[in-house]
N, C-alpha and C positions, 0 to 999 in steps of 0.2 A: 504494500500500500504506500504511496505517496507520502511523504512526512511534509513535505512544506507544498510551499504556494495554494493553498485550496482558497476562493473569496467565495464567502456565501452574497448573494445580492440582499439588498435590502429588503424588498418586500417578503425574501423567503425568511429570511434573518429577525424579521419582524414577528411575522407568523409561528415561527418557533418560538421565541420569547415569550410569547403570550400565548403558548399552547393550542394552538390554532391547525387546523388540520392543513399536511401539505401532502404532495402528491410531487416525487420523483419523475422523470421525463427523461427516457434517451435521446440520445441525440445521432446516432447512426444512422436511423430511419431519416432523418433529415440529411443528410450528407451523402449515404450509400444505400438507402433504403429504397427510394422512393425517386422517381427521376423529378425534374426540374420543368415546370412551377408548381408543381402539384405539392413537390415537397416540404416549399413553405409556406403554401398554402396550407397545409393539411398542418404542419406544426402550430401553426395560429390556433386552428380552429382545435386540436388537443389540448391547448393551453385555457382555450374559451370554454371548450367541454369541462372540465377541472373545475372551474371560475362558477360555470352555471350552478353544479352540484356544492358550493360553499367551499370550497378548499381553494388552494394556493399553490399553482404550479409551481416546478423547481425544475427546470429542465437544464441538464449537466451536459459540458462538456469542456473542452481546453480551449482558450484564446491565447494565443502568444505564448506558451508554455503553461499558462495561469490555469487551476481548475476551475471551470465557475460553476457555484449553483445557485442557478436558476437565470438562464442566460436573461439580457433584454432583447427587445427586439432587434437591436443595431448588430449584436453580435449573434443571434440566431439568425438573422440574414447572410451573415457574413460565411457561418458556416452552411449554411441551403447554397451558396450561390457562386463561393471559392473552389476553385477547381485544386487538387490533389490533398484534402485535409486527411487527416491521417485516421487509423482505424482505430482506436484503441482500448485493449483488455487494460486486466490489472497490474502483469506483467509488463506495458508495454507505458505506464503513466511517468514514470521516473526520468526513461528516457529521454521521453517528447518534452518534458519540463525539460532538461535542461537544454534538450534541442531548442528549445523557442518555440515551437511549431504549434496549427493549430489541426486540433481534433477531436471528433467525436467520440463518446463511450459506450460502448457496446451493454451485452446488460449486465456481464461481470462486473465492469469498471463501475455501471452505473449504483449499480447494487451496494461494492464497497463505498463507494462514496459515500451516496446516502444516507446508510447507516452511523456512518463515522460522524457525521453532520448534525445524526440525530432524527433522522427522515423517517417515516416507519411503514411507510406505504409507496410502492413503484408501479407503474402501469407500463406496458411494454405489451407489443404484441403476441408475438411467437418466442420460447427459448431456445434458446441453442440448445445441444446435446449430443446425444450418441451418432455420429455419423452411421450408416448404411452399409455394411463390409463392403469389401471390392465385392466381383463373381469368382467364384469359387473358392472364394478365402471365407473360412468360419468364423473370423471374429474382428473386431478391426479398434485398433489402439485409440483411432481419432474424435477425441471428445471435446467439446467447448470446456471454455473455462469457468462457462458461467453456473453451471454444476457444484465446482469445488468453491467458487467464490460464494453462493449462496449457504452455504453450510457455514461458512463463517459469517452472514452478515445476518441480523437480527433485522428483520425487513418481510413484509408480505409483498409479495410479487402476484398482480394481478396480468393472467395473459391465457391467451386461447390453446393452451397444450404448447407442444414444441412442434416446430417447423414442419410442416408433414413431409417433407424432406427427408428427413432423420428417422433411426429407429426410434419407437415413440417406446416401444415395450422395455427396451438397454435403458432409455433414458429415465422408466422410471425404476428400473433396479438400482440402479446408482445413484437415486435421489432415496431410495428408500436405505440405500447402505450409507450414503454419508447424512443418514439424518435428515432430513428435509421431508417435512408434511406435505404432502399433497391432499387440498380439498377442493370438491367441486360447488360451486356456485347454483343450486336449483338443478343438481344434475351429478348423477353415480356410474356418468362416463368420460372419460378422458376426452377431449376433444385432440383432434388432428389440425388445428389451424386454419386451412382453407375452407377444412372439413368440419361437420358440426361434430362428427365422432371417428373418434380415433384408434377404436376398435378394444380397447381396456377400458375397465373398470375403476372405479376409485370405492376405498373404504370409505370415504366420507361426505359430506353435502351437506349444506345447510342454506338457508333461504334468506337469512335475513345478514346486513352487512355490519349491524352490530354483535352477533355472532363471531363473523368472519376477524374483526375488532377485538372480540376480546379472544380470540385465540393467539392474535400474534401478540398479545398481551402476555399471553400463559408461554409463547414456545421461545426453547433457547436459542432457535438459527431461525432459517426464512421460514416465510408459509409460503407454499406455491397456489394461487387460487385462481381455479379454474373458471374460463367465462365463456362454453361454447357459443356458438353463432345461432341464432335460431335456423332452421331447417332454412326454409326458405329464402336464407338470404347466404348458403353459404354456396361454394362454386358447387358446377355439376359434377359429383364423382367421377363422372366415365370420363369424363373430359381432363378431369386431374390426374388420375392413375393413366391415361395416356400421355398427356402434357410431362407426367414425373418422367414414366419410363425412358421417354428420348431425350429429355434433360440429364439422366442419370449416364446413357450410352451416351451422349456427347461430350460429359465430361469426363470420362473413361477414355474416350478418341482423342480428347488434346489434351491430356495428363493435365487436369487441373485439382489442384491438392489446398489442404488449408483453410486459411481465410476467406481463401478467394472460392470458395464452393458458395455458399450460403448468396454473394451476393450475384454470379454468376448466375445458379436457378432463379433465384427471383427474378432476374431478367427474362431470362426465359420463360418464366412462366407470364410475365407482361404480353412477352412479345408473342407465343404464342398463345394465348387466351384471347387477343384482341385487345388489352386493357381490362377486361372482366376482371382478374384477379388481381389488380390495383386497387380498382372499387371493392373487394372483397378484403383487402389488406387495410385499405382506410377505415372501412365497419369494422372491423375486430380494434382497430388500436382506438377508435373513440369510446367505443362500448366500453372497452376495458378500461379507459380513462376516468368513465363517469361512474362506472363502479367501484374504481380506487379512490376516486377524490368521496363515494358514499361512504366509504368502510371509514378513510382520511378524519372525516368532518365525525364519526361515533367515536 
């Protein structure tokens, strides 16, 4: 974790003070998430979704090596609209501070922050996790970091499953071995992201978000809480399980590894969906926004 440069902004710095409910905000989706203008468009209106529900955005990322939380708007433009900002986990903040550089945080990075800040509630879309082995390899090494980052951060993470991208079933073995609650939101199944389900089960569920409130009250690491899509507004399955498979074989064809997986398919799934799974990605992170800022403001 980062030891120096973090600025909290005023309105977030406020809001904590006087115990006021705030709501974490990545800042990746704005940078590498989402293409350009939609990206600061849509950051606004996450900020306004938060705002309407009683709480207080805090949207995180690096200006000039700086961490900020709760960017303003000059500099959450700055990052929707500068070309090469930098990607950054938890691992990667030390760095870029002393580099100067400006960058977004992913929802590891996001997660430690905010905890450390005092923040107790995150809204994010989809999480990272257990990559999808090669073909014919039985297991595969390649895991986000936002897994091992949330077992240390004290934080409820509100988002729609992990990426359907990813194995969804790995990522919740390894949220249940390092600790990490998973509960669902009105619902005792996993969602897949694009998808309203994601093909697992969850032990848990509860309806109300003062519920949801006081369990991250009670628990010593993150709560992950799940917020499927209602049916009708998520993408059409057949269309995503074909859209994945030739996202998965083309990145297999030009050996793309890493970081660059996650934002490579979401391209892909843009470009070939028509834009439908844009509009499907903007519904999940508002939903999930105004449902963090309701648990936020209990």
């Amino acid at each position: 974790m980062i030891e120096h440069a973090v600025e909290v902004g005023e309105e977030a710095a406020a809001a904590l003070a006087a115990g006021r409910g705030v709501v974490a905000l990545e800042s990746t989706i704005i940078a590498h998430g989402l293409p350009r203008p939609a990206n600061l468009m849509t950051a606004r209106e996450i900020e306004q979704t938060v705002r309407a529900a009683g709480a207080v955005p805090a949207t995180i990322g690096m200006i000039g090596g700086r961490v900020i939380v709760g960017l303003d708007d000059a500099r959450l433009t700055r990052l929707a609209e500068a070309d090469g900002v930098a990607k950054l986990s938890v691992r990667d903040l030390a760095p870029a501070s002393v580099a100067g550089v400006d960058g977004a945080t992913t929802v590891a990075a996001t997660a430690a922050i905010a905890a450390r800040v005092g923040i107790r509630v995150f809204a994010t879309g989809g999480l990272g996790g257990v990559h999808r082995p090669d073909p014919g390899q039985p297991m595969t090494y390649d895991e986000s970091a936002d897994l091992v980052a949330l077992a240390g951060a004290r934080i409820a993470v509100v988002c729609a499953g992990v990426k359907s991208i990813l194995d969804a079933g790995a990522t919740l073995e390894r949220l249940e071995s390092l600790g990490v609650a998973v509960v669902g939101y009105r619902s005792r199944r996993f969602p897949g992201f694009y998808l309203t389900d994601g093909g697992f089960d969850l032990d848990w569920s509860f309806d109300e978000p003062a519920q949801l409130a006081e369990i991250q009250r009670r628990a010593g690491a993150a709560v992950v809480v799940t917020n499927p899509l209602p049916v009708d507004d998520q993408l059409d399955p057949a269309l995503h399980d074909r859209v994945l498979a030739d996202g998965l074989a083309s990145l297999a064809r030009k050996g793309i590894t890493g970081k660059a997986v996650t934002p490579y398919l979401l391209a892909h799934f843009h470009e070939a969906t028509g834009g439908r799974s844009l509009d499907v990605n903007v519904r999940i992170i508002l939903r999930n926004a105004d449902l963090a800022a309701r648990i936020a403001v209990e």
